[in-house]
C-alpha positions in Angstrom: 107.4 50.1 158.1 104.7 47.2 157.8 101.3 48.0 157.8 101.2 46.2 161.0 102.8 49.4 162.4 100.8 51.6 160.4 97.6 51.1 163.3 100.4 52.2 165.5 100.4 56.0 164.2 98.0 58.4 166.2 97.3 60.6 162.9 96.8 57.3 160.9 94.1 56.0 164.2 92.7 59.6 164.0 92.4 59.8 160.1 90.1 56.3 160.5 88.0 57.8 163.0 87.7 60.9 161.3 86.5 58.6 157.9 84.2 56.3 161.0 82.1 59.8 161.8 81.7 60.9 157.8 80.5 57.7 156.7 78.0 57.7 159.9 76.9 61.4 159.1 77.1 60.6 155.6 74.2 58.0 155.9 72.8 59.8 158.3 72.1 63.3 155.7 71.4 61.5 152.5 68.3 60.6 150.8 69.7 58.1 149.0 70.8 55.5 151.8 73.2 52.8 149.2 76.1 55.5 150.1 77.9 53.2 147.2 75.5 55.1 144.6 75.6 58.5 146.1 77.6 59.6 142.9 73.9 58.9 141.1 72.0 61.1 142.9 71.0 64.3 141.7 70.5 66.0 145.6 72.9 68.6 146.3 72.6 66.7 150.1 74.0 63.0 148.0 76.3 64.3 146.1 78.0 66.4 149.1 77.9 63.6 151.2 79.6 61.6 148.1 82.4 64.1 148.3 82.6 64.3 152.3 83.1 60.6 152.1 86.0 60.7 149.3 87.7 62.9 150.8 87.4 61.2 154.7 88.7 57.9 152.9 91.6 59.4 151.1 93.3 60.5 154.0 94.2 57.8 155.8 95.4 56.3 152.3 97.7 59.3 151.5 99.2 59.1 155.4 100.2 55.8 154.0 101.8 56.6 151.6 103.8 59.5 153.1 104.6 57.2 155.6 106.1 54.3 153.0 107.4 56.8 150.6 110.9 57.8 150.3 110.6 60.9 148.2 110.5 64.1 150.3 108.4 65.5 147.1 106.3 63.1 147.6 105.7 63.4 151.6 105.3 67.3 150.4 102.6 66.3 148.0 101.0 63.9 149.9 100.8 66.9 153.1 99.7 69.4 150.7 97.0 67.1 149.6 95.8 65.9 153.4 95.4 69.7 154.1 93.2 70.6 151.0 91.3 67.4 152.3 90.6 69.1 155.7 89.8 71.8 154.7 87.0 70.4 151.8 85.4 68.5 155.1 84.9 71.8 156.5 83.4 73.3 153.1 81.5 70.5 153.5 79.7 70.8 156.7 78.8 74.5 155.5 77.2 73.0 152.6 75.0 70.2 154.5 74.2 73.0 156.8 73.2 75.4 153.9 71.3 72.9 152.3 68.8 72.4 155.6 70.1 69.6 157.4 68.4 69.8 160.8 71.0 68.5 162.9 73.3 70.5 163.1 75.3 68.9 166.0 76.2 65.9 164.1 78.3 68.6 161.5 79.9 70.1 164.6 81.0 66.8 166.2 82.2 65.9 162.7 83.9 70.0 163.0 85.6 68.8 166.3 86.8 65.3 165.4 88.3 67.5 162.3 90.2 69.5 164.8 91.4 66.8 167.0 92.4 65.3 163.5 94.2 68.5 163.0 96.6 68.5 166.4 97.6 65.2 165.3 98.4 66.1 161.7 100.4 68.7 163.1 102.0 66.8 165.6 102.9 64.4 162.5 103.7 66.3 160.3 106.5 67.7 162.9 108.3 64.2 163.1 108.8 63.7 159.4 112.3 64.8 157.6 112.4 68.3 156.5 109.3 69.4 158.4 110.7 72.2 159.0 110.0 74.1 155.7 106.3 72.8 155.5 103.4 74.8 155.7 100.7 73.3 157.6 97.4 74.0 158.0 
């Protein structure tokens, strides 16, 4: 598969806009605005936000590589990683919620896009080899 294709996958496009609304909220939340330094910060708000974005960007990547792997361990992995992912994002809208963030709509739009991100993973998940014996989220 080319990664031509790869805009071609529904959980790949939903994966992008999933990373699309953390990186929006992201800036959005954070005192310190160059999300590139967020790491730096000291705020429990930064360094949350830091994390909600790592974890937004690394899923698209890992549905790449399931996608170009061969290895059905690896596909496994790659799942079990995607779901610990989702569910962080969650953890992570508790804790920008917990830590005062005043609008709280922008974490549940960011909790819907995660479930519409969620039907697609599943839907996915259900067309790769083996799916059968996977536990999904």
């Amino acid at each position: 598969m080319s990664k031509k294709k790869l805009g071609h996958i529904p959980v790949y496009r939903k994966a992008l806009e999933l990373c699309e609304m953390s990186r929006a909220i992201a800036s959005y939340v954070t005192f310190n605005k160059d999300l590139l330094k967020l790491y730096k910060s000291n705020s429990l708000r930064d360094i949350i936000a830091d994390a909600l974005l790592t974890d937004a960007i690394l899923i698209p990547q890992k549905i790449a590589q399931t996608e170009f792997s061969a290895s059905n361990d690896e596909k496994y992995r790659n799942i079990s990683f995607i779901k610990i992912m989702i569910k962080n994002i969650n953890s992570y809208c508790t804790g920008l919620e917990r830590d005062g963030v005043p609008e709280k709509e922008y974490l549940n739009l960011l909790r819907q896009e995660i479930r519409s991100f969620r039907k697609s993973f599943k839907k996915w998940t259900g067309t790769l080899p083996n799916s059968g014996n996977m536990q999904l989220p």
